[in-house]
C-alpha positions in Angstrom: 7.6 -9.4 -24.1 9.5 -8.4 -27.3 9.3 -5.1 -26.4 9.8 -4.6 -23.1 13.0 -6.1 -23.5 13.8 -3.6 -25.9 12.8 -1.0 -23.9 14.3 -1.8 -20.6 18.0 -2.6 -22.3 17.3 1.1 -24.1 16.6 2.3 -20.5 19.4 0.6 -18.6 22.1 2.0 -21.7 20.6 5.7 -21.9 20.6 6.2 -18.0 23.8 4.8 -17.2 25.4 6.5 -19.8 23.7 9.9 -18.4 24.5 8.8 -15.1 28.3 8.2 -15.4 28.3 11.3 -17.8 26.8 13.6 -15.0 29.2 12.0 -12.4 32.3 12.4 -14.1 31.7 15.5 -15.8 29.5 17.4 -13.4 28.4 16.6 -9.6 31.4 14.0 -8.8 29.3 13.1 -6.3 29.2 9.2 -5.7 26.0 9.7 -3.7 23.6 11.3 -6.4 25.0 8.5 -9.2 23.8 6.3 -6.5 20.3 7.7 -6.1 20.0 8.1 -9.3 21.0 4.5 -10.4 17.9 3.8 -7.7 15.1 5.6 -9.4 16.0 4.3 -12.3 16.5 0.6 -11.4 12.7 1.9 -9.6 11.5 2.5 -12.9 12.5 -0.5 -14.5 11.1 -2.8 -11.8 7.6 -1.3 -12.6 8.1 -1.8 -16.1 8.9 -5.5 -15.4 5.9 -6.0 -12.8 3.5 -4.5 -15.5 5.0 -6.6 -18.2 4.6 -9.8 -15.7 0.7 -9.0 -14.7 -0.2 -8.0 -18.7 1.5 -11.4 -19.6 -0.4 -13.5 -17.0 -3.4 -11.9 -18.1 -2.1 -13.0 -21.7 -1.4 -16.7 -20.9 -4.9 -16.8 -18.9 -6.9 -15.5 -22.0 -5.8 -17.8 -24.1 -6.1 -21.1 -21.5 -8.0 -24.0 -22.1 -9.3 -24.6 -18.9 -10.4 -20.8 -19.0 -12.0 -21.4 -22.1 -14.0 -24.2 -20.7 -15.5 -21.7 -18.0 -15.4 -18.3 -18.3 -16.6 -15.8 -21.2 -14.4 -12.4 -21.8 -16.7 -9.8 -20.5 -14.1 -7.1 -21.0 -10.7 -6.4 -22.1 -7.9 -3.6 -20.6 -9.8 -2.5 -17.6 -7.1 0.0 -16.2 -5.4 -1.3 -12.9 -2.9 0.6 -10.3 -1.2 -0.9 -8.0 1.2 0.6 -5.7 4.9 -1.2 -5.1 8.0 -0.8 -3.4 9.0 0.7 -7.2 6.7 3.0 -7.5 3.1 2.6 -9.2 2.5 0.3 -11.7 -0.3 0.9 -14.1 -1.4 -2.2 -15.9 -4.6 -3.8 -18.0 -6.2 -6.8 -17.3 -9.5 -9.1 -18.5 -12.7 -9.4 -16.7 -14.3 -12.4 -17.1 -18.3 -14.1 -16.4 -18.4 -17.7 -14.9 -20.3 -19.8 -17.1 -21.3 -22.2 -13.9 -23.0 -19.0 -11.7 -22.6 -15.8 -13.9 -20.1 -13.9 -11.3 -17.3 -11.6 -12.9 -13.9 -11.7 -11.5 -10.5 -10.6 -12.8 -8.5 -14.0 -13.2 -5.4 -12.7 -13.4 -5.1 -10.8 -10.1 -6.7 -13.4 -8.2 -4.2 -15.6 -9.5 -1.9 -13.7 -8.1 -2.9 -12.3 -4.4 -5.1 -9.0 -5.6 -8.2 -8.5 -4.8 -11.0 -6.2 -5.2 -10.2 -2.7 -4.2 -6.7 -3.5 -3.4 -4.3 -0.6 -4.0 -1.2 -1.7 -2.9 1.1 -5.1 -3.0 2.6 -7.0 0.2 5.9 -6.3 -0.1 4.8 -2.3 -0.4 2.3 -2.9 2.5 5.1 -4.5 4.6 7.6 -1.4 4.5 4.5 0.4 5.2 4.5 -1.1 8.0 7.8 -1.7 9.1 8.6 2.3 9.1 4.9 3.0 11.3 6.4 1.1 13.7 9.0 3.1 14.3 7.7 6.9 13.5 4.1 8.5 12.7 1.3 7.1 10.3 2.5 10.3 8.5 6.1 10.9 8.4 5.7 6.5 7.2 3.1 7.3 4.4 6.2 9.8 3.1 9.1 7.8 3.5 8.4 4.1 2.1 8.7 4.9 -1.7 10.4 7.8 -2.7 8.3 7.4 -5.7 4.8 7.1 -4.1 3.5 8.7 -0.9 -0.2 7.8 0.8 -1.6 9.4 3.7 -1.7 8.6 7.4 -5.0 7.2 7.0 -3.9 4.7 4.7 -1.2 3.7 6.7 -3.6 3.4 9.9 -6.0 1.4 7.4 -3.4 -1.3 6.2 -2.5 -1.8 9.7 -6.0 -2.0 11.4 -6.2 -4.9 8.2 -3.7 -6.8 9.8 -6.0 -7.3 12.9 -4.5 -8.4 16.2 -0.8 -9.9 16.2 -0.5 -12.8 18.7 2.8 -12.8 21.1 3.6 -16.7 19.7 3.3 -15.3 15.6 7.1 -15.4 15.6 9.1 -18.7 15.6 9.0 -20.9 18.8 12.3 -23.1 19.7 12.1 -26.3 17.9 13.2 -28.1 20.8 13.4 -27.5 24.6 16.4 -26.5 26.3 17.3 -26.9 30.0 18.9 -24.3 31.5 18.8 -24.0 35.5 17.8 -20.5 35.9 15.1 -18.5 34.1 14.5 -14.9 34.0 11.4 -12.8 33.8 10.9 -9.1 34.1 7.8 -7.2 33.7 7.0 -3.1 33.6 4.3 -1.1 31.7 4.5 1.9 29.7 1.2 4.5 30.9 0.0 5.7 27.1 -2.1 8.6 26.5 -5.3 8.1 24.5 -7.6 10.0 22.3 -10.3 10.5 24.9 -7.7 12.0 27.5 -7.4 9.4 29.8 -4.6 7.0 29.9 -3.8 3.2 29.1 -1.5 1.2 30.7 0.4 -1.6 28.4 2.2 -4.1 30.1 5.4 -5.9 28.7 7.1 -9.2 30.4 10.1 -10.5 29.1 11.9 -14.2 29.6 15.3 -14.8 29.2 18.4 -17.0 30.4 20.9 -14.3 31.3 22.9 -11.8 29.9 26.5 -12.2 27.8 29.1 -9.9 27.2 28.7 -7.7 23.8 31.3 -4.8 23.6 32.6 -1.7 25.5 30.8 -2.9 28.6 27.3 -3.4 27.2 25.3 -7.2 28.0 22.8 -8.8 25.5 20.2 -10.6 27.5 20.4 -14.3 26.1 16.9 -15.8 24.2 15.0 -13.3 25.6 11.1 -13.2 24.4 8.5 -11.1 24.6 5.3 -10.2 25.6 2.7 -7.6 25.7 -1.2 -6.7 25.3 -3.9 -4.0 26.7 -6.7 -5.7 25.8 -6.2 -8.8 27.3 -6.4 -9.3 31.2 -3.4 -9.8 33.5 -4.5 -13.6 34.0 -4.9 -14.5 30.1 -1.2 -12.4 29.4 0.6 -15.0 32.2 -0.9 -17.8 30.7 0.7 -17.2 27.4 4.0 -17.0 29.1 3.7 -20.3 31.4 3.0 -21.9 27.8 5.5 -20.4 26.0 8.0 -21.5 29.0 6.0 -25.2 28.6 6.7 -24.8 25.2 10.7 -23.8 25.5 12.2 -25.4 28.4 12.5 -28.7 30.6 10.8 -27.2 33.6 11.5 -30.2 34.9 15.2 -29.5 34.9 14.7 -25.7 36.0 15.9 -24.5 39.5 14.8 -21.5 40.1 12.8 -18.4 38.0 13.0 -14.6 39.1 10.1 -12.6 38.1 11.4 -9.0 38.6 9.6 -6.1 38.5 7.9 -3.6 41.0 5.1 -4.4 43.6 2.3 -4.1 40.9 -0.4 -6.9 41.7 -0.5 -7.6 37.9 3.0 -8.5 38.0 3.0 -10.6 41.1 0.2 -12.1 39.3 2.7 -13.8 37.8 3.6 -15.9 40.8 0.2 -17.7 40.2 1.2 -18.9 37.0 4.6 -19.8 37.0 5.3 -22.8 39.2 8.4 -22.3 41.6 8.4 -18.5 40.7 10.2 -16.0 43.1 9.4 -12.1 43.0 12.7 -9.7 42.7 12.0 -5.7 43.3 13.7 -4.3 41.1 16.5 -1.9 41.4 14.9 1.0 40.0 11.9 1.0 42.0 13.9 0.3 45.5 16.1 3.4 44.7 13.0 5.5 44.1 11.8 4.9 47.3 14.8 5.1 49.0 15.3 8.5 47.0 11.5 9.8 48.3 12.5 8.8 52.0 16.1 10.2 52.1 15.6 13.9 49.7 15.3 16.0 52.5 17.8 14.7 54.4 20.9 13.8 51.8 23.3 12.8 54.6 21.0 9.3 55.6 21.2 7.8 52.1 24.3 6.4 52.3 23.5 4.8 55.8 20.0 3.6 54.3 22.0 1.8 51.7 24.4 0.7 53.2 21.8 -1.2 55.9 20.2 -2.4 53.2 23.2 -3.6 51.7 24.2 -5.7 54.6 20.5 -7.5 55.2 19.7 -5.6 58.7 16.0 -5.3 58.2 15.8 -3.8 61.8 18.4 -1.0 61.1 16.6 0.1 58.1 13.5 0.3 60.2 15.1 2.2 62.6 16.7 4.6 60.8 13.2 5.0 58.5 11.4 5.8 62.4 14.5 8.4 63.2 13.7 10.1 59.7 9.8 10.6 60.3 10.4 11.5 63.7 13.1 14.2 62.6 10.7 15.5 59.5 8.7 18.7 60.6 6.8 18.8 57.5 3.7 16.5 57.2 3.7 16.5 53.5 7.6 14.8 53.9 6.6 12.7 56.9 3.6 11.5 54.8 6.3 10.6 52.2 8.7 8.8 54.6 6.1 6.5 56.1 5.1 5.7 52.3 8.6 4.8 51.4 8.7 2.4 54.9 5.9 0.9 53.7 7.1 0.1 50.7 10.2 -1.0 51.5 9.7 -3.2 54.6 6.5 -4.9 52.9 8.6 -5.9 49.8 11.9 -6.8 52.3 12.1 -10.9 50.9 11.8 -9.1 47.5 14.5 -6.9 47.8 16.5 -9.5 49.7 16.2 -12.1 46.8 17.9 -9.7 44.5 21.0 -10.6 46.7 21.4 -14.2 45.6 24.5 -14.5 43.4 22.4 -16.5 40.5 19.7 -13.1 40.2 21.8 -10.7 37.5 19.3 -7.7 38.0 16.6 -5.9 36.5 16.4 -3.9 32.8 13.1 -3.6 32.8 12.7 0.1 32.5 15.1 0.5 29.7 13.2 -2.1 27.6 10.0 -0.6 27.9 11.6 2.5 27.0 13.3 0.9 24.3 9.8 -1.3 22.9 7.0 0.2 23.8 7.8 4.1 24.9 9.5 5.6 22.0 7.0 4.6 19.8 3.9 5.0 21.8 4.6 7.5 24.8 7.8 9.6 25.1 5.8 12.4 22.6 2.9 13.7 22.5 0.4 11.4 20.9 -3.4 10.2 21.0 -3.9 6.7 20.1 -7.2 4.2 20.3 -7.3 1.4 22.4 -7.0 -0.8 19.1 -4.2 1.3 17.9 -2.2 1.5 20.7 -2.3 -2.5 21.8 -1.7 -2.9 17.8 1.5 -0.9 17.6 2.5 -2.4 20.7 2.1 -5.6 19.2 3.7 -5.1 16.3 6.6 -3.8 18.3 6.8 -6.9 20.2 6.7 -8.8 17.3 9.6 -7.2 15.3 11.8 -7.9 18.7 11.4 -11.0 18.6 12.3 -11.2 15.2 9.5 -11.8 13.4 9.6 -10.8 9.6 7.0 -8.5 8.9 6.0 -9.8 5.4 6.3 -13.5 6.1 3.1 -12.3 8.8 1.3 -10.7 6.1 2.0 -13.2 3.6 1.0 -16.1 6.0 -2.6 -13.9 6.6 -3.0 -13.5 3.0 -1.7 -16.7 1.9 -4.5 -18.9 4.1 -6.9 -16.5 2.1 -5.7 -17.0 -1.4 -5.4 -20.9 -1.5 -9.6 -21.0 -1.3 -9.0 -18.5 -4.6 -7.2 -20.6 -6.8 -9.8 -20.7 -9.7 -7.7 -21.4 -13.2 -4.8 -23.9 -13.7 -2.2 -23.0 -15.5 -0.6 -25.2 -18.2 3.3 -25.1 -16.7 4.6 -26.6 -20.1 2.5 -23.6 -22.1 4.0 -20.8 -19.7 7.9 -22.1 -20.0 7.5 -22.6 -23.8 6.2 -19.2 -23.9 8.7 -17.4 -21.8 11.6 -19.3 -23.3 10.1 -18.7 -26.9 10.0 -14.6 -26.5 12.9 -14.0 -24.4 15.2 -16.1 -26.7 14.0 -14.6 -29.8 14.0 -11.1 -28.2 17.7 -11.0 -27.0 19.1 -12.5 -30.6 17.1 -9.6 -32.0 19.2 -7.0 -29.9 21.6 -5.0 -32.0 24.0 -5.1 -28.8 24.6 -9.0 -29.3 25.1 -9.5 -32.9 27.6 -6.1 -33.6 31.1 -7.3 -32.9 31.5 -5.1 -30.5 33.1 -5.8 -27.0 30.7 -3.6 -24.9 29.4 -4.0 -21.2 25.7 -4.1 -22.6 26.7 -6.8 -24.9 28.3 -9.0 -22.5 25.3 -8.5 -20.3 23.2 -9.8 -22.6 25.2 -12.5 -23.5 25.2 -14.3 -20.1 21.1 -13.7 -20.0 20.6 -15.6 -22.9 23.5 -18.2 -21.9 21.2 -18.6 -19.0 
């Protein structure tokens, strides 16, 4: 402890100094002193997290209850572990039980590693955290500035966290009533390894949308959903319990479920009590689009009958349009559109009601799912798409991506808790060395009214 001390004050002093030198005298560029003030705050932090592990391993070797049952089989067996600082190389004790003979190193158990671990929680979390937003690769690269892994690591500490439920982030703590609830459903088509194609859904539940700035909404609580290897039935039922879970249904009037004709999404219907289907804008105007391109001059008269409710004029006109299409290939395309339209007419009609606000469904699967997992040109597995999906979901519904690895970790490590620390031993120990340490430091005891000194004045008033 003594000397670490030493060395990181001697380390903080020489690389300021260089870096204010170099900024003054030579780059004048606020950015580089800034970057690198980082790397070398990056170095220090490994410097402290080795000193913390070797000093664990200290006060552990010399415990009584260690004592009582385990023998030193070996001292400084080398360690690397990579952080968010960079790697940190580090010794540590192995130990034999005395009750059933099996080695272990106390110390990193203590303390969350295990066996074959490489890299720390907070490190595996950034990991993480930049996958889901560009390649295994390009992630492995730009975590650490001081470390880099490769895409199959990345892929490995992700296929570790195993399957991410849709309720892992925070539920309400208590149910609200509102009188309208919203929920709109789409899926994102996601090419896979073996060339075909997977389809992830995504259904969303909110109260409405408020005003943000320069004419953009936020939806209000809005939660969501998603999973490809579940069925449409088991994906509904989480959201009738989550809406169980949220709200007074009691004290609900009515729920949209918006979205296109899909069966899996009027599956819906099934499961939510009182549940009304909306067609969605987008898919109406696609439709309208297919049955109107060849003839630009009806789609005004098409909307505006659609517009105004007249079911019989929008038939009508469809009729005049097939009859007035020569080619089969466009008449085959009109009658589709009909179809469409006319079967889906209380749908479309519903989305009239002054308490329905519309449908964003397409830009939010763009926004959660596609420009991760579709909008380039990408091969994913089954497991690895419905994982990054996941994981996408998760992070939108602001869930902390290190609180859900510590949680997975943490239900592991409280069966692990082998030696007991003596919590009088470890204060006297750290107040002990870190008191004698600083008095030692030339810096404190010279007279002199420097920023170093005044530093180390407050840590050892602290």
């Amino acid at each position: 402890m003594n000397t670490i001390i030493h060395e990181i004050i001697e380390k903080i002093t020489r690389d300021f100094n260089n870096n204010i030198e170099d900024l003054m005298l030579n780059s004048r560029d606020i950015s580089r002193f800034i970057i690198n003030t980082k790397k070398s705050l990056d170095e220090i932090g490994a410097m402290i997290v080795k000193e913390a592990l070797e000093m664990l391993d200290e006060i552990i070797r010399e415990s009584s209850s260690r004592k009582k049952e385990y023998y030193i089989q070996r001292r400084n067996d080398e360690k690397t572990l990579i952080t968010i600082f960079g790697e940190v190389n580090y010794l540590r004790t192995y130990y034999k039980s005395k009750k059933d003979g099996s080695y272990r190193y106390l110390s990193d158990e203590l303390v969350g590693i295990y066996p074959y671990e490489r890299m720390d929680l907070s490190y595996e979390s950034e990991l993480i955290k930049e996958a889901i937003e560009t390649s295994y690769e390009k992630s492995g690269k730009r975590t650490s500035s001081n470390v880099q892994v490769t895409k199959q690591t990345v892929m490995n500490t992700i296929r570790k966290l195993g399957e991410v439920e849709n309720d892992e982030a925070k539920l309400p703590t208590k149910k609200k009533q509102v009188k309208t609830i919203y929920i709109e459903a789409d899926e994102d088509h996601v090419a896979l390894q073996n060339g075909k194609n997977k389809e992830i859904k995504l259904i969303y539940v909110h109260e409405g949308k408020k005003y943000k700035s320069k004419g953009r909404y936020e939806l209000i609580n809005k939660k969501y959903f998603t999973g490809s290897l579940k069925n449409s039935e088991e994906l509904w039922l989480e959201v009738a319990n989550y809406l169980e879970e949220a709200y007074e249904m009691d004290k609900v009037e009515k729920i949209y479920i918006s979205g296109d004709g899909a069966s899996w999404i009027k599956e819906g219907l099934n499961w939510i009590k009182g549940s009304k289907h909306v067609l969605d804008y987008f898919h109406l105007s696609k439709y309208v689009r297919k049955a109107t391109a060849h003839m630009p001059h009806t789609i005004e008269v098409l909307w505006s009958y659609i517009n105004n409710r007249n079911k019989d004029h929008v038939k009508e006109l469809l009729n005049f349009i097939i009859e007035e299409t020569e080619s089969q290939t466009k008449k085959e395309a009109v009658k589709d559109s009909k179809r469409y339209i006319l079967n889906h007419w209380d749908s479309i009609m519903r989305g009239y009601e002054e308490e329905y606000i519309g449908c964003s469904a397409e830009g939010h699967i763009s926004h959660i799912l596609s420009s991760r997992l579709s909008s380039r040109p990408l091969g994913w597995s089954l497991v690895g798409a419905d994982q990054m999906a996941r994981l996408r979901v998760y992070k939108a519904n602001g869930g902390d991506i290190y609180e859900l690895l510590s949680k997975k970790k943490g239900e592991r490590q409280k069966e692990n808790r082998i030696i007991e620390l003596e919590k009088k031993v470890v204060k006297k120990k750290l107040r002990t060395a870190s008191a004698e340490t600083i008095d030692n430091i030339p810096y404190i005891n010279d007279g002199r009214r420097t920023w170093q000194r005044q530093i180390l004045k407050a840590i050892r008033g602290a």
